[in-house]
Each structure stands twice: as C-alpha cells, then as structure tokens.
C-alpha positions in Angstrom: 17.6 124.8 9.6 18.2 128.1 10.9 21.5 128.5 8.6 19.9 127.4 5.6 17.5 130.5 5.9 20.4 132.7 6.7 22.2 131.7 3.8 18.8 132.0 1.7 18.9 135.3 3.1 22.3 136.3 2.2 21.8 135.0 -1.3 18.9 137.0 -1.7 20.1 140.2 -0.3 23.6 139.4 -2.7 21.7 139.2 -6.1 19.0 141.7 -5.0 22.0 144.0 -5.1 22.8 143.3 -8.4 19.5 143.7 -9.5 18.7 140.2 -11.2 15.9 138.7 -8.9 13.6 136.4 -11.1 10.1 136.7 -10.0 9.9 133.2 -8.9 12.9 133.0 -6.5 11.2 136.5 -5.1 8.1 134.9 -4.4 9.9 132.0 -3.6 12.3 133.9 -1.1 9.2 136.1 0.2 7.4 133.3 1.6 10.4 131.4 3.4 12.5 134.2 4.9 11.4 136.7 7.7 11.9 140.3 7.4 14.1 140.4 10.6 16.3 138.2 8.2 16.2 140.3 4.9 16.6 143.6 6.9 20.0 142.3 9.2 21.2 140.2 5.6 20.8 143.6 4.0 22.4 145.9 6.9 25.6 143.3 7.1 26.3 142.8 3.2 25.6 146.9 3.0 28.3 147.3 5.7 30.3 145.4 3.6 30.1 146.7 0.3 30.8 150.1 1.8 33.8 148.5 3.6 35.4 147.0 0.4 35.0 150.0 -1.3 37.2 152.1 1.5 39.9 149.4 0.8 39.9 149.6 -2.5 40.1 153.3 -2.3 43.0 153.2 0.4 44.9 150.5 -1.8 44.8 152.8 -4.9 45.5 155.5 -3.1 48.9 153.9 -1.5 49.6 152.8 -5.4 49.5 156.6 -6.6 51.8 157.9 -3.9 
C-alpha cells in the first residue's frame, strides 16, 4: 500500500501547489500521510517545477536567436 500513499502524497503536494486544497481532503490527507512523505513529495515536485521552468526558458530562448 506503500504506492498508494506515495501517490496520495504526490497528489497532495500537486494541488497544494495550486492552492485549491478543500478542507476535507486536508484533513483527510493529514491523517493518512506521514510528514517524511509530504516533505520528499514536496522537495521532488519543487525540483521539478524549477526544472521545467529552466526548459522552457532555454526553449524560448533557442526560438528568439
């Protein structure tokens, strides 16, 4: 059951980003999932929001020249 949490995890960190939690799936989410899960979920979708935003800079940048 350990990638259904992971995935819980990843969705929560996802729309948490996005800032459209409803209070139910919060509570909901904050009594399932660990910390340890929220905190790496948050560190690897951060990594990869920066990440996507270096390529799109790089891609329009290779456009404009």
């Amino acid at each position: 059951m350990a990638e259904g949490n992971n995935l819980k995890a990843a969705l929560a960190v996802f729309w948490s980003f996005f800032g459209v939690r409803k209070r139910r799936d919060y509570d909901a989410d904050a009594q399932s999932l660990t910390p340890a899960q929220i905190i790496i979920a948050g560190l690897i979708g951060g990594v990869m929001f920066v990440l996507t935003m270096l390529l799109l800079v790089y891609l329009a940048l290779q456009f404009v020249n």
